[in-house]
DRENDRENVO-767353 format. One line per field, with one value per residue: chain; residue number from 1; residue in one letter; x, y, z of N, C-alpha, C in turn. Coordinates in nm, 2 decimals. Example, Ala and Ser with C-alpha at 12.3 -4.5 7.8 and 13.67 -1.06 7.14 Angstrom:
! DRENDRENVO-767353
mol A	A .
seq 1	2 .
type A	S .
nxx 1.32	1.28 .
nyy -0.57	-0.22 .
nzz 0.78	0.71 .
caxx 1.23	1.37 .
cayy -0.45	-0.11 .
cazz 0.78	0.71 .
cxx 1.32	1.29 .
cyy -0.33	0.00 .
czz 0.78	0.79 .
//
This chain:
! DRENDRENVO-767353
mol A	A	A	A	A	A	A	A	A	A	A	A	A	A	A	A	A	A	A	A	A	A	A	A	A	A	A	A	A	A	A	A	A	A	A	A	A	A	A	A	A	A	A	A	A	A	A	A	A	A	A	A	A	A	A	A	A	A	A	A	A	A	A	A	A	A	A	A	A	A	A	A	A	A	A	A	A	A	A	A	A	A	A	A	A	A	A	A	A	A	A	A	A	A .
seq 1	2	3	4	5	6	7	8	9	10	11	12	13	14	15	16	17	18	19	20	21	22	23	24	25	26	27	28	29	30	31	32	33	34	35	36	37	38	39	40	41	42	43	44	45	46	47	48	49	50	51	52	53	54	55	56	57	58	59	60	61	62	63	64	65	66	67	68	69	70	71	72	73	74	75	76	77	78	79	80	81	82	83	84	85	86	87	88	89	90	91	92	93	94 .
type X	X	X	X	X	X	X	X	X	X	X	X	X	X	X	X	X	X	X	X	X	X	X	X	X	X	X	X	X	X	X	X	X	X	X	X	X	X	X	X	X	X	X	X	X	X	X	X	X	X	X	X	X	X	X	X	X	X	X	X	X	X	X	X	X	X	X	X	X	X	X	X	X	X	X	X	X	X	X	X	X	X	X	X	X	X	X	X	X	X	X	X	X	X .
nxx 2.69	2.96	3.30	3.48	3.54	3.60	3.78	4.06	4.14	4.32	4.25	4.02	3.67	3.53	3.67	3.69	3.47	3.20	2.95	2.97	3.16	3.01	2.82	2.94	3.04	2.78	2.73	2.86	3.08	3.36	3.47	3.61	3.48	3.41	3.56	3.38	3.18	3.00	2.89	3.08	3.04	3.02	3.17	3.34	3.61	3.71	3.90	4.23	4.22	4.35	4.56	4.48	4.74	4.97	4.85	5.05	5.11	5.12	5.43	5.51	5.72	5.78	5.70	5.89	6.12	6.07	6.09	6.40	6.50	6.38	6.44	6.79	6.82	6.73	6.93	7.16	7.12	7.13	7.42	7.57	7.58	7.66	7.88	8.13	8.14	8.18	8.40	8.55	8.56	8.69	8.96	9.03	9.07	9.35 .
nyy 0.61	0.74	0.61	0.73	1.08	1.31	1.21	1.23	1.18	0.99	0.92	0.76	0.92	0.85	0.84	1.05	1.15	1.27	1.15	0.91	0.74	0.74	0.61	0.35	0.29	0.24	-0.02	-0.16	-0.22	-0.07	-0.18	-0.47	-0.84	-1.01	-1.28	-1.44	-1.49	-1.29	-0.97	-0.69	-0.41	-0.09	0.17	0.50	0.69	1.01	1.26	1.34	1.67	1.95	2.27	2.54	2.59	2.86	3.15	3.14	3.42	3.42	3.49	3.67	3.84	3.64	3.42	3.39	3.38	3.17	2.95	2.96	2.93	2.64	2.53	2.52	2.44	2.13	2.10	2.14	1.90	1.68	1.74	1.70	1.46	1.34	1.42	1.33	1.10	1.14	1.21	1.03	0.82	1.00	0.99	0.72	0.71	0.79 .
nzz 0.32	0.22	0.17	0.10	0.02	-0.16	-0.49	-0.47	-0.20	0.07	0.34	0.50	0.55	0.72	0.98	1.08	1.16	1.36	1.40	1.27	1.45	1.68	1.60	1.50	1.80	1.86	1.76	1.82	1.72	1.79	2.03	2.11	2.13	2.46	2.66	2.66	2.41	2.45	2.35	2.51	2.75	2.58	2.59	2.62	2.64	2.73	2.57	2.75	2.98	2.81	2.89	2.71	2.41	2.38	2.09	1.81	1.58	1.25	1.02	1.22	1.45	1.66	1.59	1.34	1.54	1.71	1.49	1.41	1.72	1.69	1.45	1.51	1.70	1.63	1.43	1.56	1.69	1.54	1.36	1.61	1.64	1.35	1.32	1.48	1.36	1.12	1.09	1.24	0.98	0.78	0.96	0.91	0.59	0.59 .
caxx 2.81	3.11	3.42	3.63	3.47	3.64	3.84	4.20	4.17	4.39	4.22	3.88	3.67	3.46	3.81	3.68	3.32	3.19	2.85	3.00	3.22	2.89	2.76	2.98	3.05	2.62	2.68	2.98	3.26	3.42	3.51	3.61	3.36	3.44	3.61	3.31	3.17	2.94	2.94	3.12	3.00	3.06	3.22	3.40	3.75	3.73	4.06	4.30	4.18	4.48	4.56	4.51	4.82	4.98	4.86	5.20	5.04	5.21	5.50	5.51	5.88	5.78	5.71	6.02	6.23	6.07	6.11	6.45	6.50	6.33	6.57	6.88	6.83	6.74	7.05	7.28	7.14	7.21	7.55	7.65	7.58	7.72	8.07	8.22	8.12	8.23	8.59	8.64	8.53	8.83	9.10	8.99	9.12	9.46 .
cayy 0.69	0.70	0.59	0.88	1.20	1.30	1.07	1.23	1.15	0.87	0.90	0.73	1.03	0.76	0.79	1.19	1.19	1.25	1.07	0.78	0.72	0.67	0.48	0.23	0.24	0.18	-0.11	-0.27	-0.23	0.00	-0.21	-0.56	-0.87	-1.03	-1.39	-1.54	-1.44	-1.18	-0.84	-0.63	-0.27	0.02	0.30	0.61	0.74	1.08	1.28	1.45	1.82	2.05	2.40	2.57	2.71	3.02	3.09	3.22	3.45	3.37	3.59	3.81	3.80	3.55	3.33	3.36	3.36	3.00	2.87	2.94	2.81	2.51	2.46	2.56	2.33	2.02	2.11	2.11	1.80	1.65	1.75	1.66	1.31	1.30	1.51	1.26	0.98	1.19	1.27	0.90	0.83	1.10	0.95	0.62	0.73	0.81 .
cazz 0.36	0.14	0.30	0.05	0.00	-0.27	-0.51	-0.41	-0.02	0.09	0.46	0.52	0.64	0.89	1.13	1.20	1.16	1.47	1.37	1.24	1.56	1.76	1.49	1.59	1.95	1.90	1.66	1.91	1.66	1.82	2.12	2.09	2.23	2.54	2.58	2.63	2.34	2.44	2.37	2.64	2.77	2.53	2.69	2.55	2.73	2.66	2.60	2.87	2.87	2.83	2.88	2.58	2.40	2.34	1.98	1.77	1.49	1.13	1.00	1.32	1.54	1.75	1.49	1.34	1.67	1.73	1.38	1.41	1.78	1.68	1.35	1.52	1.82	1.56	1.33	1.64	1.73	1.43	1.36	1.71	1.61	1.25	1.31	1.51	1.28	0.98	1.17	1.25	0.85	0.73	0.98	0.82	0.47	0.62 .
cxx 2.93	3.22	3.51	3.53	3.48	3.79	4.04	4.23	4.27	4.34	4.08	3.80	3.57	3.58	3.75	3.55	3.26	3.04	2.87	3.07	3.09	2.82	2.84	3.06	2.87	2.62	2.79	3.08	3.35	3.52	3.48	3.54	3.48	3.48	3.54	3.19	3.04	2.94	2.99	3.08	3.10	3.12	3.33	3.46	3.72	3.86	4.10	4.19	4.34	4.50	4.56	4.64	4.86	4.96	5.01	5.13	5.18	5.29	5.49	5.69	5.89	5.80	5.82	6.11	6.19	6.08	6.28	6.51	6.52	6.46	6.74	6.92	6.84	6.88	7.15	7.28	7.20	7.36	7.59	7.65	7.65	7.88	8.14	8.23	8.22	8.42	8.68	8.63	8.72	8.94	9.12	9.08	9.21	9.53 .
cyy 0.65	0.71	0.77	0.96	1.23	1.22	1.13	1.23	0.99	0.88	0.89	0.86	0.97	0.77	0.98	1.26	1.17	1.15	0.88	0.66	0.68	0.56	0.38	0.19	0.18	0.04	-0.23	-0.31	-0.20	-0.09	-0.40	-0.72	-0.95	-1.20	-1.50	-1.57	-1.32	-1.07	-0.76	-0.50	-0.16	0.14	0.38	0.69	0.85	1.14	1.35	1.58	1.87	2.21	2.45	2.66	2.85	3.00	3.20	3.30	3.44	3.46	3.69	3.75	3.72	3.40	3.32	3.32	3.19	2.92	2.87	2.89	2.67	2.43	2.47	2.42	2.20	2.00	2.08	1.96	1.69	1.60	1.74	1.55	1.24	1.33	1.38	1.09	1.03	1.18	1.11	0.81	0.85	1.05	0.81	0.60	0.78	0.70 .
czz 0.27	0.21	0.19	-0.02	-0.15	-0.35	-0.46	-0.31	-0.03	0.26	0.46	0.60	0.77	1.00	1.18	1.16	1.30	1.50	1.38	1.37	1.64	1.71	1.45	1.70	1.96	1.86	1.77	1.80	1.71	1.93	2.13	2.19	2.33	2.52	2.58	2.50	2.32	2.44	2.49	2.59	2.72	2.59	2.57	2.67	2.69	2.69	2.74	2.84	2.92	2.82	2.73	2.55	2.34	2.18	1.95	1.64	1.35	1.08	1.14	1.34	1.60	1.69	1.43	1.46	1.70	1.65	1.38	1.58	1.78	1.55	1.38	1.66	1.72	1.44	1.47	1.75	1.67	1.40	1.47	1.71	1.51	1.23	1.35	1.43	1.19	1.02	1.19	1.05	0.79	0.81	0.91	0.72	0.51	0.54 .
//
């Protein structure tokens, strides 16, 4: 198994192989030994499940309407943090 697929990855692809992942919860990597030093029992948490969401299709209105939401809300969080900084800055240089 090669840890990098090809040579311009920077992410091991053993972290989302789903093979590999069993092949070592089998091997007791996965899960650290116990304090006496024998192996402790393997187990696999699986995730939450979650409602699946709405999808937004790409370039439509919606899509825009929440790209700007989303940037309009983060911009005025922003500058509601850096104004009064900047303001006390500028009376500063008085």
């Amino acid at each position: 198994m090669a840890i990098f697929e090809n040579a311009g990855g920077c992410i091991p692809n053993y972290l989302y192989s789903a093979s590999s992942k069993k092949s070592l919860i089998q091997k007791g990597m996965a899960s650290p030994a116990s304090a006496n030093g024998a192996a402790s029992k393997n187990f696999v948490i699986p995730a939450p499940s979650e409602p699946p969401k709405p999808k937004i299709e790409m370039y439509s209105a919606a899509f825009y309407a929440a790209s700007a939401f989303s940037g309009g809300l983060s911009t005025g969080i922003t500058h509601s943090a850096v104004t009064p900084i900047d303001v006390v800055k500028c009376n500063m240089q008085d």
